[in-house]
C-alpha positions in Angstrom: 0.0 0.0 0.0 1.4 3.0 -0.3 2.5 5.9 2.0 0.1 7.9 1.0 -2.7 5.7 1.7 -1.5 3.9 4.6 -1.8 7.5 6.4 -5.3 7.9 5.0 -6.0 4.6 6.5 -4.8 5.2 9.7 -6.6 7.4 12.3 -6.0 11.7 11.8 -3.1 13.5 12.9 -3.9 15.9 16.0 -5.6 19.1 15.4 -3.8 20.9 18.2 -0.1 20.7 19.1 0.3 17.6 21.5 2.8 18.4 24.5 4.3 16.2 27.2 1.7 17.3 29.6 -0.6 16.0 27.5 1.1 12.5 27.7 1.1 12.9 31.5 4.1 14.6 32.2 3.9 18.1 33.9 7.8 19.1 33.3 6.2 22.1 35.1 5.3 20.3 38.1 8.3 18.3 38.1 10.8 21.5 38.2 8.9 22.7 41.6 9.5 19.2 43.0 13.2 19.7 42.0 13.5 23.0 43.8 12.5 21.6 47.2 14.6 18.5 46.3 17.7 20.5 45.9 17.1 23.2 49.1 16.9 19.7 51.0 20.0 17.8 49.6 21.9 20.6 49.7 21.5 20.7 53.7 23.1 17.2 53.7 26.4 18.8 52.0 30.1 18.7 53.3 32.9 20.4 52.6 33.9 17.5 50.1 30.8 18.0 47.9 31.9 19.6 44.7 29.0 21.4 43.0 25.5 21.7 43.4 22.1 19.1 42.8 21.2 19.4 38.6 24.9 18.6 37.1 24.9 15.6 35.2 27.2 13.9 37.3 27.3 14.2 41.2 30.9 15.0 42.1 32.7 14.1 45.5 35.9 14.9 46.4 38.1 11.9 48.4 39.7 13.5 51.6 43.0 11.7 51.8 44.1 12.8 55.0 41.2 10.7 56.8 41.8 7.9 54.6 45.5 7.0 53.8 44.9 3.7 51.9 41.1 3.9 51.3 38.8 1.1 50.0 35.5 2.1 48.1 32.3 0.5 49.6 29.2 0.7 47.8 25.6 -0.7 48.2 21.9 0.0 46.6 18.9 -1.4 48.2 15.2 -0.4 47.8 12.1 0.3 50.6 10.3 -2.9 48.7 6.2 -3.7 49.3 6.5 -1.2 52.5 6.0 1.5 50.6 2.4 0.1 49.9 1.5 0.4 53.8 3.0 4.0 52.9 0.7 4.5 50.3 -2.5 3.7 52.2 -1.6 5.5 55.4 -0.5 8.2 53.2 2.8 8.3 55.3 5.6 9.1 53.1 8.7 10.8 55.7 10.0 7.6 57.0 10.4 5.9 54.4 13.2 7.8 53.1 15.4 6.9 56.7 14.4 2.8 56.0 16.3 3.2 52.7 19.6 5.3 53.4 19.4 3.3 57.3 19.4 0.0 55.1 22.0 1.1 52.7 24.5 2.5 55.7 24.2 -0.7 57.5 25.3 -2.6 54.8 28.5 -0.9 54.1 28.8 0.1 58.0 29.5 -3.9 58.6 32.5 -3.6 56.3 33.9 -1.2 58.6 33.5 1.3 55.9 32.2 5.3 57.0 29.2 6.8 54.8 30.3 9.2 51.9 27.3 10.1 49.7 24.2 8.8 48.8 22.0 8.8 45.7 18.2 8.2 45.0 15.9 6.8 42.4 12.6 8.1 43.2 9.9 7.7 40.4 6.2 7.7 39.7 2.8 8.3 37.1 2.3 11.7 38.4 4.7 14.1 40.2 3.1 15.4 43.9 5.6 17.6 44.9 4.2 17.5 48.3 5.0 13.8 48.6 8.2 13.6 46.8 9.5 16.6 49.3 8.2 14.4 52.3 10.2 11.4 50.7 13.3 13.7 50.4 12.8 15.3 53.6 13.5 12.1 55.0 16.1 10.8 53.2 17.9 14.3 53.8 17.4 13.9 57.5 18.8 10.5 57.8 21.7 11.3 55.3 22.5 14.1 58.1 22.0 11.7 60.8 24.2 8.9 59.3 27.1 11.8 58.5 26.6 11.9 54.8 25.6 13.7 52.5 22.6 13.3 49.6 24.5 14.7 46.4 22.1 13.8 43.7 19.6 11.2 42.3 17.0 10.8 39.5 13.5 11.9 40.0 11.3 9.8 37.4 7.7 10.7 35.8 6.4 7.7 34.2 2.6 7.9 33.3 0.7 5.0 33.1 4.1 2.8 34.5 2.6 2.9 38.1 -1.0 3.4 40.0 -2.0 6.3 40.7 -0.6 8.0 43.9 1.8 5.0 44.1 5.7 5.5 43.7 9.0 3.5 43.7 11.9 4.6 45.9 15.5 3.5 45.9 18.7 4.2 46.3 23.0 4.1 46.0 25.7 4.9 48.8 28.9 5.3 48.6 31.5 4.7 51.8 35.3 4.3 53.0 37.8 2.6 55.1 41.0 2.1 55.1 42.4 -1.1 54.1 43.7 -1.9 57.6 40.2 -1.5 59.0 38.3 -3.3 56.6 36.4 -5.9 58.6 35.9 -9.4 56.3 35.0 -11.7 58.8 38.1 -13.9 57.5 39.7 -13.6 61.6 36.2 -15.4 63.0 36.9 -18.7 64.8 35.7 -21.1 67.0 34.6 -20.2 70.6 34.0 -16.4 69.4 30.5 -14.8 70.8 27.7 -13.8 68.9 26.0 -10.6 70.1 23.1 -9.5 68.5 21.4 -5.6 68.3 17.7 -5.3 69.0 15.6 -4.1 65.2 12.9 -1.8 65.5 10.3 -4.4 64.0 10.4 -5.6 60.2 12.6 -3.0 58.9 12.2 -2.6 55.5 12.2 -7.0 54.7 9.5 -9.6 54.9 6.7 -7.1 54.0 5.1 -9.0 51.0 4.4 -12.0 53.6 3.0 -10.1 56.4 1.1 -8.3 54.3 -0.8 -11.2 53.0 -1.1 -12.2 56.8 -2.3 -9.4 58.4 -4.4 -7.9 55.8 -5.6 -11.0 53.5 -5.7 -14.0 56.5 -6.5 -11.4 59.4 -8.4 -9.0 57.1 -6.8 -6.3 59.4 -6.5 -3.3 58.2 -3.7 -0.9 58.3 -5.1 1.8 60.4 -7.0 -0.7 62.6 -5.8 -1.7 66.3 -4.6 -5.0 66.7 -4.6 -6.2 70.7 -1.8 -9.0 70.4 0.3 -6.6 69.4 -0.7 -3.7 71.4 -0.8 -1.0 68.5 -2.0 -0.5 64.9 -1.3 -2.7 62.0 0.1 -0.1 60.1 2.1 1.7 62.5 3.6 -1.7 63.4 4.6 -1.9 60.1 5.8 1.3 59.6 8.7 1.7 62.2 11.6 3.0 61.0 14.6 0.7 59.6 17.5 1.3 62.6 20.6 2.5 61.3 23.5 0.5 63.5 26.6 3.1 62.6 27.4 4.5 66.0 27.6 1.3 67.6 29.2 -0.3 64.8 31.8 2.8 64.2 32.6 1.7 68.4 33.1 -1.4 68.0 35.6 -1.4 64.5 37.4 2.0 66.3 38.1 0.2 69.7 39.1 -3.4 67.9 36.4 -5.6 69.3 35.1 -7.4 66.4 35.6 -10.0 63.9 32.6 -9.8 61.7 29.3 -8.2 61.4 25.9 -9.2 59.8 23.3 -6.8 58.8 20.4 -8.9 59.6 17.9 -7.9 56.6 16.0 -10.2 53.6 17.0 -13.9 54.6 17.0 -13.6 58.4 19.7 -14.5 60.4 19.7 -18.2 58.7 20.9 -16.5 55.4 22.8 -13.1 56.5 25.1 -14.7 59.1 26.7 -17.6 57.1 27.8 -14.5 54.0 30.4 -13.2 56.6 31.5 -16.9 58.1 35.0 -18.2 57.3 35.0 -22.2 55.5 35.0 -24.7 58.3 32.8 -22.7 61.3 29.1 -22.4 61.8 26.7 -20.1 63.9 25.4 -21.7 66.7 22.7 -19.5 67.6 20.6 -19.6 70.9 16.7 -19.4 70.6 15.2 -17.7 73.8 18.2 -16.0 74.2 16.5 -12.6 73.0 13.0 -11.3 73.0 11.2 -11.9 70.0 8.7 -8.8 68.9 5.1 -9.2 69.7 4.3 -8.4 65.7 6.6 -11.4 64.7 4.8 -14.2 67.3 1.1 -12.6 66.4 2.5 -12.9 62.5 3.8 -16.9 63.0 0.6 -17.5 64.7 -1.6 -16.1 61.9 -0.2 -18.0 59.4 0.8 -20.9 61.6 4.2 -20.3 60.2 7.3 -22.4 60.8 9.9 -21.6 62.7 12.4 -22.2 59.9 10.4 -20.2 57.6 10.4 -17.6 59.9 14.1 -17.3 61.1 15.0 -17.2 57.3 12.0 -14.4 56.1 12.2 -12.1 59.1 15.1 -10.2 61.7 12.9 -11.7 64.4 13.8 -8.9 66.8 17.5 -8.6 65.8 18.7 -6.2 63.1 22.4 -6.5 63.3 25.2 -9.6 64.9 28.5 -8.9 65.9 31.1 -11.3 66.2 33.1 -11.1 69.3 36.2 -12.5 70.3 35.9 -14.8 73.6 39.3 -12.9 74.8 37.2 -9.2 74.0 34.2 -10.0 75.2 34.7 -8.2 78.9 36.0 -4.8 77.1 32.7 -4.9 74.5 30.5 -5.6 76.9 31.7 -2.2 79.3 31.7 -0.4 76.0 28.3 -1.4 75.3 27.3 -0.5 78.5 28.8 2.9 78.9 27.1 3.3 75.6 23.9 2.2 77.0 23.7 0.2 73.9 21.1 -2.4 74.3 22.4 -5.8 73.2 22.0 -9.8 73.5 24.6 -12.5 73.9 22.8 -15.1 71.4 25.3 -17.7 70.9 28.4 -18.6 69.4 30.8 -19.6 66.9 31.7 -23.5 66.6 33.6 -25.8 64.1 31.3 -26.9 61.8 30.0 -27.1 57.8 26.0 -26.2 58.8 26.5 -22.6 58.8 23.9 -21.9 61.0 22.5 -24.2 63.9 19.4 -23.3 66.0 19.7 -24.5 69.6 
């Protein structure tokens, strides 16, 4: 057929000029979310930040005299089904601290300080209201954990997600020197495991206690729930911990051979990652209390206990691995710090890489 008549056939060009607002991108709306963004980043800055938000690349300078020998560490994560208990409660400034808390944990383990962190935030329709809420708190927790928010992408996609729904992620950046990286390769035999109470969930194990509190339960999210003493939602909604301080005393004074950030997998899949060939985790059940919303969530679903040490933190959001010889100086560091922790077991010769006692 041709051209000509394969236009005729087709339906009629536009009578009016079609713009990118009419496709259901506001550029408009997305340059006012921009300007919050960047008043809110920019807080977050330290002398090391080079430029401003809106280059094309986000430029950090390395300070040498802190770090003589320095090792990048790096990390992205994302908030995951959370954000849909966000979405209905219409709650939207904590989850930006669950995502840069996650993300500092997991390089904090490695001994490694927080740099800079970047974010992918993206959604149908802009809200600048929402997205400076979401940025207000990743600002604040990027100035809590000592680094600074230099940059991201901020994504309209129309007709990509629901309405009023989003998708949050995001990228750190951190450094230690290579005599203070901490591998886990010096763990042995007879070594104590201490473990660090979580808030609750934390930002893993959402998409299975959301089908049992509010598809077996029919809870919902703004309903009070007795067994555990509060609202489904806000149960659901405490803020990820971020373990730096404690970690940053523990690596600075000597006192440990590993750590675990306890997220997706539980303790049954995080704690065998850092473990040398040849030694397990013997780990002590009872030896810490376990949330009220993880028991009322087993007993819902009638849940097994193996199911549920390797789907949820069960109360315990980050593991350190002590040295028997240590253990007297961590524990009066701890204390001084009136850091709250659990002895929960300990480190034995072995190929199972975690045992349950």
């Amino acid at each position: 057929m041709p051209e000509e008549s394969k236009a005729k056939a087709g339906k009629p060009a536009a009578t009016q000029p079609v713009t990118y607002a009419d496709a259901g991108v506001d550029i408009t709306r997305g340059d006012r979310a921009k300007d919050r963004i960047k008043y809110l980043a920019q807080k977050t800055f330290t002398r090391n930040v080079l430029g401003g938000i809106g280059g094309f690349g986000a430029l950090y300078r390395l300070d040498l005299q802190k770090f003589k020998s320095p090792i990048l560490v790096s990390s992205a994560d994302g908030v995951g089904t959370k954000l849909k208990i966000a979405f209905e409660l219409g709650l939207h400034s904590s989850v930006g601290g669950d995502l840069v808390n996650h993300c500092v944990n997991d390089i904090a383990v490695q001994g490694a300080t927080p740099l800079f962190f970047l974010d992918y935030f993206a959604s149908g329709k802009l809200d600048p209201e929402v997205t400076e809420a979401v940025v207000s708190g990743l600002a604040e927790a990027c100035r809590a954990n000592g680094c600074a928010l230099i940059g991201g992408e901020t994504a309209q996609m129309p007709g990509f997600y629901q309405e009023g729904e989003y998708d949050l992620a995001g990228f750190i950046v951190g450094a230690v020197d290579r005599d203070k990286l901490v591998t886990g390769a010096e763990i042995k035999a007879g070594d104590v495991l201490i473990g660090f109470p979580s808030t609750g969930l934390h930002t893993n194990g959402y998409s299975l206690a959301r089908k049992l509190l509010f598809e077996v339960a029919g809870y919902k999210a703004s309903q009070y729930v007795t067994a555990i003493k509060e609202k489904a939602g806000a149960a659901l909604m405490k803020t990820h911990r971020s373990y730096l301080h404690v970690i940053q005393k523990l690596v600075a004074a000597g006192l440990t051979n590993g750590m675990a950030h306890i997220t997706g997998g539980g303790i049954t899949e995080n704690l065998p990652r850092i473990l040398p060939k040849g030694t397990a985790a013997q780990v002590e059940l009872g030896s810490w209390p376990v949330l009220p919303i993880f028991e009322h969530l087993r007993e819902l679903g009638q849940v097994s206990q193996d199911e549920m040490m390797r789907t949820f933190n069960m109360g315990v959001g980050l593991i350190a691995v002590i040295p028997a010889a240590k253990f007297t100086r961590a524990k009066a560091l701890l204390d001084r710090a009136e850091e709250k922790f659990f002895v929960i077991g300990r480190i034995v010769k072995g190929e199972k890489r975690v045992q349950y006692t």
